[in-house]
C-alpha positions in Angstrom: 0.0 0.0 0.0 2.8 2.6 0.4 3.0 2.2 -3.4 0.2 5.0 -3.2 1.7 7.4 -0.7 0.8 10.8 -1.2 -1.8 10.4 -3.5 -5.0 12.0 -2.7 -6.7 10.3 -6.0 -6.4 7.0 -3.9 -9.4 5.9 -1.6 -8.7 2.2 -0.2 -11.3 -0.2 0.9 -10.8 -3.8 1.8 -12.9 -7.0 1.6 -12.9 -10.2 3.1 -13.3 -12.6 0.1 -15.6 -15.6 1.7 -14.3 -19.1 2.3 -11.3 -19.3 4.4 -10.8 -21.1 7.0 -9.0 -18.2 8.9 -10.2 -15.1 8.5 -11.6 -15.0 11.9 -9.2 -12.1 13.1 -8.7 -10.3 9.6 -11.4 -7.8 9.8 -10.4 -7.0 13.7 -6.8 -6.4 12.4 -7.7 -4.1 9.7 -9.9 -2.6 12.1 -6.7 -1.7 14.1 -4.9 -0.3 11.5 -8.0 2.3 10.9 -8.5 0.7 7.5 -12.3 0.9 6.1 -13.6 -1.9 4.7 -16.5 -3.3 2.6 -18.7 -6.5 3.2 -18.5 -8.9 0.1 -21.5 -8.4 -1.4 -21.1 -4.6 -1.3 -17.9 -5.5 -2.9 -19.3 -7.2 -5.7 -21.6 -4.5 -6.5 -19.2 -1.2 -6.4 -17.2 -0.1 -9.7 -13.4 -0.2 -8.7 -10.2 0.5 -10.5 -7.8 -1.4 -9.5 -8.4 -4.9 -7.5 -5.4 -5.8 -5.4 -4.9 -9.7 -3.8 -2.2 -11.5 -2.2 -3.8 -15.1 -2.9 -5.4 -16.2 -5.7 -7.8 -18.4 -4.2 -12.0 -17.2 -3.4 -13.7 -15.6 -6.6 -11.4 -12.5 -6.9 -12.5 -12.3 -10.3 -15.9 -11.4 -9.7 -14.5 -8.0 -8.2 -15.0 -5.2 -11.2 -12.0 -3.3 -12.6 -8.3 -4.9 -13.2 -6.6 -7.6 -11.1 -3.0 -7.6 -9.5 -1.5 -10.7 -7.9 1.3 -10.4 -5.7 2.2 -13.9 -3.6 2.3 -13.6 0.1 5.4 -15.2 1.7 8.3 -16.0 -0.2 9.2 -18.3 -2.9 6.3 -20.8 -3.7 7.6 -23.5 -1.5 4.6 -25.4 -0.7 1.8 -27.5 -2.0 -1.4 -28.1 -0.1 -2.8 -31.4 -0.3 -6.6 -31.6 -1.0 -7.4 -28.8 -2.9 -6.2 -27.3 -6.4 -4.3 -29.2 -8.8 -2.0 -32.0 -7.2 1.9 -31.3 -6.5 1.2 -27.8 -7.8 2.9 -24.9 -5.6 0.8 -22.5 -3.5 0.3 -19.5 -6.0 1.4 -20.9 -9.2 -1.6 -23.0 -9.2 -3.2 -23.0 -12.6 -6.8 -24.1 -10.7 -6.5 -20.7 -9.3 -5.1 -18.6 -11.4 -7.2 -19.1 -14.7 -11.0 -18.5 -15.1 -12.9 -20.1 -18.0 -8.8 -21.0 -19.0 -8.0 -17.8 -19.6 -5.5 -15.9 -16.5 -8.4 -13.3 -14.5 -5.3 -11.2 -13.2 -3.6 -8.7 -15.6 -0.6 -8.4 -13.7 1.5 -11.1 -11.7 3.8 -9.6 -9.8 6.6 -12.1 -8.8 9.5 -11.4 -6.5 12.3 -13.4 -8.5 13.0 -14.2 -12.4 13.4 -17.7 -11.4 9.4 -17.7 -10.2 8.1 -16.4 -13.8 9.9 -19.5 -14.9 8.1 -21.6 -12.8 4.5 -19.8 -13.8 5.2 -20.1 -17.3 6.0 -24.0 -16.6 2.6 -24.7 -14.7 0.5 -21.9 -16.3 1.7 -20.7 -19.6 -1.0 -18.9 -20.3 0.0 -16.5 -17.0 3.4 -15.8 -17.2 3.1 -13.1 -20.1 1.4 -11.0 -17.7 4.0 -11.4 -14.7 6.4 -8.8 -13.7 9.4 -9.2 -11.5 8.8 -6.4 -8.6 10.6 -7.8 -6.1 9.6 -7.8 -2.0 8.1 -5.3 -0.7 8.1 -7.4 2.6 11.6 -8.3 2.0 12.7 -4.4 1.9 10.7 -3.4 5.0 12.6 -6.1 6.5 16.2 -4.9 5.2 15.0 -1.1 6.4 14.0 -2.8 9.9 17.6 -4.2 10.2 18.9 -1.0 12.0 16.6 -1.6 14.3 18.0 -4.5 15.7 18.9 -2.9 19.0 15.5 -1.3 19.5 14.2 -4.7 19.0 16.1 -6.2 21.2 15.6 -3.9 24.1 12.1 -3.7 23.9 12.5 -7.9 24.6 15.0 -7.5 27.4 17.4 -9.7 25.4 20.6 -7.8 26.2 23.5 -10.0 25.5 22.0 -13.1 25.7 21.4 -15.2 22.2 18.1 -14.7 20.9 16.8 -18.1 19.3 13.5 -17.7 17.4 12.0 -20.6 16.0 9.3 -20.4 13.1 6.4 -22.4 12.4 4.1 -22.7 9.1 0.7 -23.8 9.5 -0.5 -27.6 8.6 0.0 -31.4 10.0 3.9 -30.7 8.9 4.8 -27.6 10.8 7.2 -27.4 13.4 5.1 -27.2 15.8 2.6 -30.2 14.9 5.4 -32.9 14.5 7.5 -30.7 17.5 5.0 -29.0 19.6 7.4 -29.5 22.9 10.3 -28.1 21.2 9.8 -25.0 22.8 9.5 -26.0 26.3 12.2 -28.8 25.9 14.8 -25.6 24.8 13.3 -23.2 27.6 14.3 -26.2 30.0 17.7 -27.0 28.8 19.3 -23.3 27.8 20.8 -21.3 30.4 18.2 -18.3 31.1 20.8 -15.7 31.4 22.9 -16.9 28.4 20.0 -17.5 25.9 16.3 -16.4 24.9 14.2 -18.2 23.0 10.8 -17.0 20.5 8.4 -18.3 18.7 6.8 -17.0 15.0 3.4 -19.0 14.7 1.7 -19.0 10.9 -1.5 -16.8 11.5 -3.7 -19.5 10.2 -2.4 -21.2 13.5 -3.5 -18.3 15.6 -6.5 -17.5 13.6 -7.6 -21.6 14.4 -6.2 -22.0 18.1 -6.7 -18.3 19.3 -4.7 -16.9 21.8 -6.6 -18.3 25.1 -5.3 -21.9 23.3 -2.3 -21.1 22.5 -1.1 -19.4 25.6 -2.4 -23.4 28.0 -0.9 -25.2 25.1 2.5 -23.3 25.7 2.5 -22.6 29.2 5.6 -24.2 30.0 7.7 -22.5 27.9 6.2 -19.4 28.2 6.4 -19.7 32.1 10.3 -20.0 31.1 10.1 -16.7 29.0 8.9 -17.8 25.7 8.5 -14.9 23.7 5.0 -15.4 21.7 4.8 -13.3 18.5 1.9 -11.5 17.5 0.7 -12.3 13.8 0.3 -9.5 12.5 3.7 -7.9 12.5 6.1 -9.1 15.5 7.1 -11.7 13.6 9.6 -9.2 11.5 11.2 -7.7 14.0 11.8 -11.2 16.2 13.7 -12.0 13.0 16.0 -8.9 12.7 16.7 -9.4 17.1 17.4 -12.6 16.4 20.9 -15.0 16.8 19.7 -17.5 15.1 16.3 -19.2 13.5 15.0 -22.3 14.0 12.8 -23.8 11.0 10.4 -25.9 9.4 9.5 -25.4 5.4 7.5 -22.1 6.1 9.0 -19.2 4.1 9.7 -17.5 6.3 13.2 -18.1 7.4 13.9 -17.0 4.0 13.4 -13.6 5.3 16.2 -14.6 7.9 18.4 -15.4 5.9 18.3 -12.7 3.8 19.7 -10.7 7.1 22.1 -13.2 7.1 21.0 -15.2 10.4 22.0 -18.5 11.2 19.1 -21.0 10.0 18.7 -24.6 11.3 16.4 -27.0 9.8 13.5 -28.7 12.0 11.7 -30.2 9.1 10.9 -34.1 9.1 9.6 -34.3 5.6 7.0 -35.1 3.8 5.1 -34.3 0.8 4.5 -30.5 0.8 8.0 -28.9 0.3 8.8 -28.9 -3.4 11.9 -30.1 -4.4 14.5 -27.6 -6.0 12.7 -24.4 -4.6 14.0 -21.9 -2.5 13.4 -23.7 1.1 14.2 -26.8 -0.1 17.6 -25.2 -0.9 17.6 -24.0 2.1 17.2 -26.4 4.1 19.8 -28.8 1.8 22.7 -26.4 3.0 22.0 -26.0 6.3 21.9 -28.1 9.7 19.1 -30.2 11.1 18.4 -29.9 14.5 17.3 -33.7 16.0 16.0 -32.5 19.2 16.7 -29.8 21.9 20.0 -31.1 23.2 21.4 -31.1 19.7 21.5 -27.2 19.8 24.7 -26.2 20.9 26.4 -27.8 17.8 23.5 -27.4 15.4 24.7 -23.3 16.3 27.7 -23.9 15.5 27.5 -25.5 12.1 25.2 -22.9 11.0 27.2 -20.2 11.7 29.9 -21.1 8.8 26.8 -21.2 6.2 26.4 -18.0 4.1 22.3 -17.6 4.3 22.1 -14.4 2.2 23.5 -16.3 -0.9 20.9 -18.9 -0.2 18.3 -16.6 -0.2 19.3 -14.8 -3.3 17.4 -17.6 -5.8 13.9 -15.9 -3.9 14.2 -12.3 -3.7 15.4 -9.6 -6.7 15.1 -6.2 -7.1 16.2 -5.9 -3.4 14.8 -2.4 -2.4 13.3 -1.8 -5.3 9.8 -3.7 -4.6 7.4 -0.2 -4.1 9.3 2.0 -6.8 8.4 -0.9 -9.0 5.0 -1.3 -7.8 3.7 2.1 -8.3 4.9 1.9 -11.9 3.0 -1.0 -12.9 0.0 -0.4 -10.4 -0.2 3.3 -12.0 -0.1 1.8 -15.4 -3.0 -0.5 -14.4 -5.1 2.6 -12.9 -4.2 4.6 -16.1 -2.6 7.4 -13.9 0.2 9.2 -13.9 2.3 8.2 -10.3 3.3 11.2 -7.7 6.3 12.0 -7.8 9.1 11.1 -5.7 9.8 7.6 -4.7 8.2 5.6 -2.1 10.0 4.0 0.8 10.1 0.9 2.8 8.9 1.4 5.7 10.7 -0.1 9.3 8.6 -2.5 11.7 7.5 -1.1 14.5 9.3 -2.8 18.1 7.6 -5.9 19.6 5.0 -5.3 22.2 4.8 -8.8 23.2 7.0 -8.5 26.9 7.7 -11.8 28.0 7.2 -13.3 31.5 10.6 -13.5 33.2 10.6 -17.1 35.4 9.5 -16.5 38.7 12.1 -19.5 39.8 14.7 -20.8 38.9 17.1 -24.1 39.4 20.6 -22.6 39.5 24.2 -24.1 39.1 27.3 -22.4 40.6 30.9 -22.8 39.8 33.2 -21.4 42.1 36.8 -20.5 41.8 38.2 -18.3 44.5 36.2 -14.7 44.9 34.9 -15.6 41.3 31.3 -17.5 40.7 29.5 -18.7 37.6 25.8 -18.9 37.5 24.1 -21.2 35.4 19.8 -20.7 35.8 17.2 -22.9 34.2 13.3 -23.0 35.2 12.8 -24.9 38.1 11.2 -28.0 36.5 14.3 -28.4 34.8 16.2 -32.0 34.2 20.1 -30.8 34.6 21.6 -31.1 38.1 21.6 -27.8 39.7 22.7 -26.1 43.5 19.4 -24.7 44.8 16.2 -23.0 44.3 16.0 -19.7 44.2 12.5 -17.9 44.1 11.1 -14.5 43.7 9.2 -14.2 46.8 5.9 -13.6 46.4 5.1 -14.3 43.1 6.4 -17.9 42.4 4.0 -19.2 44.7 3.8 -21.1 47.5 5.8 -24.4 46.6 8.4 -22.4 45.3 8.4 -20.1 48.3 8.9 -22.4 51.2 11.1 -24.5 48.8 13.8 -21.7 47.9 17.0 -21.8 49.7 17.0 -18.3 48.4 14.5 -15.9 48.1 14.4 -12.1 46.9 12.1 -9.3 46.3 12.3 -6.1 44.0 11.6 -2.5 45.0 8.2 -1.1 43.6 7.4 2.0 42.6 6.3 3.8 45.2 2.6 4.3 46.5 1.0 7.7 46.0 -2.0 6.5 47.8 -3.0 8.2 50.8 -3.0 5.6 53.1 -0.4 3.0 53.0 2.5 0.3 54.4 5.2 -1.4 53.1 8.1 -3.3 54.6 12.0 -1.8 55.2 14.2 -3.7 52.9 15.9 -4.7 56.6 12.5 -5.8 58.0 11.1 -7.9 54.4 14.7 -9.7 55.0 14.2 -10.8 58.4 10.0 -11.6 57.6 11.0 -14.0 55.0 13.8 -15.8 56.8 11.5 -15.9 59.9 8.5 -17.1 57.6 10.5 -19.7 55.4 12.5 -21.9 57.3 14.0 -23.4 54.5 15.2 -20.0 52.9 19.1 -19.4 53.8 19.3 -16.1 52.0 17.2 -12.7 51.6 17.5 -10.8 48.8 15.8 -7.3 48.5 16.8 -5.9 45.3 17.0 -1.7 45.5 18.2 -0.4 42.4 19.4 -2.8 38.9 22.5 -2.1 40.8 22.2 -2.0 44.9 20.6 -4.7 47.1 20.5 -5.8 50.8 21.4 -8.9 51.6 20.6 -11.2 54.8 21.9 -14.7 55.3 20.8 -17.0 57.9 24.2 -17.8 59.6 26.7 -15.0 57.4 24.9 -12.1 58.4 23.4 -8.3 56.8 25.2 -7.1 54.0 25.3 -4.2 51.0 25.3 -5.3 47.6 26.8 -3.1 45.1 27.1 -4.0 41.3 29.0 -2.5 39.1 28.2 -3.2 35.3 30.6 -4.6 32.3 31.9 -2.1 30.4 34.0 -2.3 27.3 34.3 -1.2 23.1 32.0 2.0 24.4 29.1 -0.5 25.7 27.6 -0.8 29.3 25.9 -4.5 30.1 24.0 -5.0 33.5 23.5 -8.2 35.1 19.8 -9.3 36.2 20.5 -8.5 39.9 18.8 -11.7 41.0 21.5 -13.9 39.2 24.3 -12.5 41.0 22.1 -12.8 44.1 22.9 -16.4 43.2 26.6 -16.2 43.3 26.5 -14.1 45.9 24.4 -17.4 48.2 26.7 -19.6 47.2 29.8 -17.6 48.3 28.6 -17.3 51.6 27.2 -21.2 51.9 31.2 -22.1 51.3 31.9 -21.3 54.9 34.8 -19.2 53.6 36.0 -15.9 56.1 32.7 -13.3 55.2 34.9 -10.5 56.3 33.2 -8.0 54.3 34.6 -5.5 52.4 35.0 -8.2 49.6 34.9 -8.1 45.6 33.0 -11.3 43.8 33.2 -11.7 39.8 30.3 -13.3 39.0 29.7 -14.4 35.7 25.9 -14.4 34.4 25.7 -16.0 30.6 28.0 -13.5 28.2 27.9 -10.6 31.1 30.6 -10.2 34.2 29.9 -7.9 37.3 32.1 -6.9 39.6 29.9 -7.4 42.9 30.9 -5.0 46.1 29.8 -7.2 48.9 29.8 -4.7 52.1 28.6 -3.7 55.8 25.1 -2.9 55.3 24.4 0.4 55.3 21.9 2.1 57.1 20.3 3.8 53.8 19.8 0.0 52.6 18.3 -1.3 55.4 15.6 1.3 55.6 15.0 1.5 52.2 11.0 1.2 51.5 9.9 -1.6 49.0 
């Protein structure tokens, strides 16, 4: 649509062409973006200009005025069993794409030469009406790639590896031959060293809906699953992202386009189509066998160049809307504005994700230095203790937790209230949990006040990593880890002393002190 930017001539309407299994949440989305739209048989009945469709498939051709057919995703990769012409791909389908055999669209427009080659083979009748535009997606994508930062701190990923996996929609997708892939890698990657996401196909969220999808993932998403949106999210988890997880859905051709690291989930079957571009794709880079098959499936897939592979799907790279208004225009019979439209960046990711309320943590300790290692609690590796944010993990957790903290709220402008000293909380939840051997009331991302049953009342200050001109912070809650272990060793706790403490890819320098009297009547 920015194709038409700046054109007052242009009035837009949309229509929901009848028969699909999942349009239940079209009509809200275009809702949210302020679009107008038109019920079917209104549609059917009105004079347009210019009829604009990203699927061939409903009776498009009963719409007046001139047709233009762009695909949706990216490179034909698929065949859907059970409807159209057998083995044909999704959008070349001949079934579709000819009315009365003769081609209802007037212009194809087709992001790669190597796609009019494939129309002309299954509809030859078609391809002297396609047009090589390129991506529009694609080049909102490439303009979003700036962005990567912004992404990534509107998902809290700092430093950590970001590790999105994608899912088409049908009985071969990731997630119905895999569907406890996400949990199973939640469970085994260290929290503070990795995050993981996941891109559901719409048709998947148009069929479960949201309520479903958030009980059929609870696990993972109890572990900080990020959950993309479907309208838009999906973009910008791709640009954050360290590397991409994949079935046979397009989109990881978008991914690699940026250049990420793709590994290939797919089991097979009949609906990739051999020789196209996520067959390739998948031919030339690593399969992942299951969850503990990741660290090395990273590895290899780091030495294969992606943006070569994803070269045979996309052309005219930032070209797509410059070539678009030309032959749109041409179809309206209209001279275009001037100037040149431009791709426009995703917006960040809205979706925050739930930070673990517990975790099972490992320690390594080697003089004043500790390395923390923290998985969800229901996790299989062997790990030190429990450590719980007090209240909100629950109950279980709570009494449970050999260490237990708590983090500063904002505070109350209400008239009438109470809220504990950090010194008193400490000394509640020691009296209150008898299994608890540390307290942890975390001040500031970088001050906190900790008790221990037997050590004593300390000050905890952090100080952050800094190096090449960047600052990275540590989640104060994993050093509070370290910072239990140290004093469980039984070593002298003559405090002032420094700790290193090593949380996934970041190192703090942790001031363990007296308490001070400003930290023990600090108000949470």
């Amino acid at each position: 649509m920015p194709a038409f930017d700046g054109d007052t001539r242009i009035t837009t309407r949309f229509t929901l062409v009848p028969g699909s299994h999942f349009g239940v949440d079209t009509l809200s989305a275009l809702s949210r973006a302020g679009a107008r739209t038109l019920p079917w048989d209104e549609a059917l009945r009105t004079e347009h200009d210019l009829v604009l469709a990203a699927s061939p498939k409903g009776g498009l051709q009963r719409l007046s005025g001139p047709h233009a057919l762009l695909p949706h995703g990216a490179g034909f990769n698929k065949t859907v069993g059970g409807e159209g012409s057998a083995g044909a791909p999704s959008g070349l389908d001949p079934h579709y794409l000819l009315a009365d055999g003769k081609p209802w669209a007037e212009l194809h427009g087709l992001a790669h030469e190597e796609q009019v080659a494939r129309l002309a083979h299954h509809c030859p009748v078609a391809a002297d009406r396609a047009a090589v535009v390129g991506d529009p997606t694609l080049d909102r994508v490439l303009a979003s790639a700036q962005h990567r930062e912004t992404y990534r701190d509107a998902l809290g990923t700092g430093r950590r590896r970001l590790v999105v996996l994608t899912s088409t929609w049908g009985p071969e997708s990731l997630m119905a031959r895999r569907p406890r892939l996400p949990a199973d890698l939640s469970c085994l990657l260290p929290h503070d060293a990795f995050q993981t996401a996941l891109i559901l196909h719409p048709n998947d969220h148009s069929r479960t809906g949201m309520f479903d999808l958030s009980r059929h993932l609870a696990p993972a998403l109890a572990a900080g699953l990020v959950l993309s949106r479907p309208d838009e999210e999906w973009a910008a988890l791709l640009v954050a992202a360290d590397v991409v997880i994949t079935d046979h859905g397009s989109t990881a051709l978008y991914a690699a386009a940026l250049g990420r690291p793709v590994i290939g989930a797919y089991d097979g079957g009949t609906e990739l189509i051999p020789a196209s571009p996520m067959a390739t794709l998948l031919a030339a880079v690593p399969a992942l066998p299951d969850a503990t098959g990741l660290p090395d499936a990273i590895e290899a897939a780091q030495a294969v160049e992606t943006r070569r592979l994803a070269d045979s799907a996309f052309s005219q790279q930032h070209l797509a809307l410059a070539q678009l208004r030309g032959h749109l225009y041409r179809l309206l019979r209209l001279d275009p504005p001037d100037g040149t439209p431009e791709a426009r960046a995703f917006p960040p990711p809205s979706t925050a994700p739930t930070p673990p309320r517990a975790f099972a943590v490992r320690t390594e300790i080697s003089g004043h230095r500790i390395t923390v290692h923290r998985f969800p609690a229901h996790t299989s590796r062997p790990t030190h203790h429990l450590a719980a944010e007090h209240p909100a993990a629950g109950p279980r957790a709570v009494q449970s937790a050999a260490l237990l903290w708590r983090t500063a709220s904002a505070r109350s402008s209400r008239g009438h209230s109470s809220t504990w000293t950090a010194a008193g909380w400490t000394a509640h939840v020691l009296a209150e949990a008898p299994h608890c051997r540390t307290a942890v009331a975390v001040l500031t991302p970088g001050r906190c006040l900790v008790r221990h049953r037997t050590a004593g009342l300390f000050s905890l200050r952090l100080e952050p990593e800094r190096g090449a001109g960047r600052v990275a912070y540590a989640d104060p809650s994993a050093v509070a880890s370290a910072v239990h272990t140290w004093l469980g060793t039984g070593a002298a706790h003559v405090p002032p002393v420094l700790l290193l403490c090593d949380t996934g890819p970041v190192t703090v320098r942790a001031h363990l002190g007296e308490a001070d009297p400003n930290d023990l009547a600090y108000e949470l």
